[in-house]
C-alpha positions in Angstrom: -1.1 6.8 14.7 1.1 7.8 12.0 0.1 7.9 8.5 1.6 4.8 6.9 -0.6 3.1 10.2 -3.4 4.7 9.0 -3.1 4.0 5.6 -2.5 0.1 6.0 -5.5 -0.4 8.0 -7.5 1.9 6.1 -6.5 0.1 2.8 -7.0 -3.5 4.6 -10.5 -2.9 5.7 -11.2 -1.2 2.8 -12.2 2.4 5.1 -12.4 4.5 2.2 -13.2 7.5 4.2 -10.2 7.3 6.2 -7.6 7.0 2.9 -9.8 10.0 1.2 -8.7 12.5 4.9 -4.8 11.1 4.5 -4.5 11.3 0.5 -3.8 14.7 -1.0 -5.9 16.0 -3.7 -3.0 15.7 -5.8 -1.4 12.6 -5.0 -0.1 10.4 -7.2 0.4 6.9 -7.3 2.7 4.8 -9.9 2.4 1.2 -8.9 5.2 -1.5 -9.9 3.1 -3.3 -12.8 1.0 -2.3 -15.8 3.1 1.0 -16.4 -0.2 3.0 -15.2 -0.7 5.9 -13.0 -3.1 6.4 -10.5 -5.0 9.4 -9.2 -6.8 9.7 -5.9 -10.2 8.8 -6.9 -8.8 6.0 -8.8 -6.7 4.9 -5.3 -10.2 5.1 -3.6 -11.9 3.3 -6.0 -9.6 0.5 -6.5 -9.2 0.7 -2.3 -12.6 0.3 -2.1 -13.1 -2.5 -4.6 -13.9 -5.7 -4.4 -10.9 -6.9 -6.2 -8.7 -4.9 -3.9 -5.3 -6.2 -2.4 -4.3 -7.3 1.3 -1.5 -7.3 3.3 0.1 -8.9 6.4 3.4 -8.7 7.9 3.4 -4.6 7.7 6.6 -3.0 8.8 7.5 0.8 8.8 11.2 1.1 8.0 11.1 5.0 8.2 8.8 7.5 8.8 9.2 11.4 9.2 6.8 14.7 8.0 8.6 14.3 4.5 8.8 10.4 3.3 7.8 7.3 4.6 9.1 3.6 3.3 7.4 0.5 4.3 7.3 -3.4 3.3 4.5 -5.7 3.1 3.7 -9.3 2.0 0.8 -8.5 -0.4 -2.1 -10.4 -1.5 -4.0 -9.9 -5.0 -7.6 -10.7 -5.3 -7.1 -12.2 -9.4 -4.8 -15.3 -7.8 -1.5 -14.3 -9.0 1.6 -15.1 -6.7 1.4 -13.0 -3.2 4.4 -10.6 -3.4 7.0 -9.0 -1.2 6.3 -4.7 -1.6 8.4 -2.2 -1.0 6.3 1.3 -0.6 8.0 4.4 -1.3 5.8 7.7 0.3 6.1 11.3 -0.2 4.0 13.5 2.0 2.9 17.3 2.4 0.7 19.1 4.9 0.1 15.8 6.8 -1.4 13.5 3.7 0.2 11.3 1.2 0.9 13.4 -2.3 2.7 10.2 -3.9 3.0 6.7 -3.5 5.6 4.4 -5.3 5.8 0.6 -5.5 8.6 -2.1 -6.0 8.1 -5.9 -5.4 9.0 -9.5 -5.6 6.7 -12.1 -6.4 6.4 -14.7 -4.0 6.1 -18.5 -4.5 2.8 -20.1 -3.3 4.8 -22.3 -0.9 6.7 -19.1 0.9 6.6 -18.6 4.2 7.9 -16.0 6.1 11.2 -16.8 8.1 10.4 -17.5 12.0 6.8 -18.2 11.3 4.9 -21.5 12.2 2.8 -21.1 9.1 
């Protein structure tokens, strides 16, 4: 499974355990709203939250030993529009050492082209 895999599912099911073995002591992650910076125990703790975010529709649009970019439609637990995120990853010796957000903000009517929803 490759680490954008395991980091999805691990984030969705909130498996803290299995982000804490794929996120480097020194990672950090600067998210696309509130101008904040997170470290890894704030990543775990907000992972493992109950106000923590869900996804669907994961895709990995590239993935080697060095970066990794994916896109999700993302769903915040404080009822603010579901948005469209773009993940930007850096990784060394196997685990994620930063993580970088962009997004859209999605209308509550959206729906995702093809889909019978």
């Amino acid at each position: 499974m490759s680490i954008i895999e395991v980091y999805n599912e691990a984030w969705d099911t909130g498996n803290v355990e299995a982000l804490a073995s794929i996120i480097h002591d020194d990672c950090v992650f600067n998210p696309h709203v509130g101008g904040i910076t997170m470290n890894k125990d704030e990543i775990l703790g907000f992972a493992g939250g109950e106000h923590r975010p869900t996804s669907e529709h994961n895709r990995i649009l590239f993935e080697n030993d060095e970066v990794g970019v994916a896109h999700s439609i993302v769903h915040f637990a404080n009822d603010s529009d579901s948005e469209a995120v773009m993940t930007f990853m850096r990784f060394k010796d196997g685990q994620i050492i930063s993580v970088e957000t962009g997004a859209t903000p999605l209308s509550d009517d959206y729906q995702l082209i093809g889909s019978n929803a």
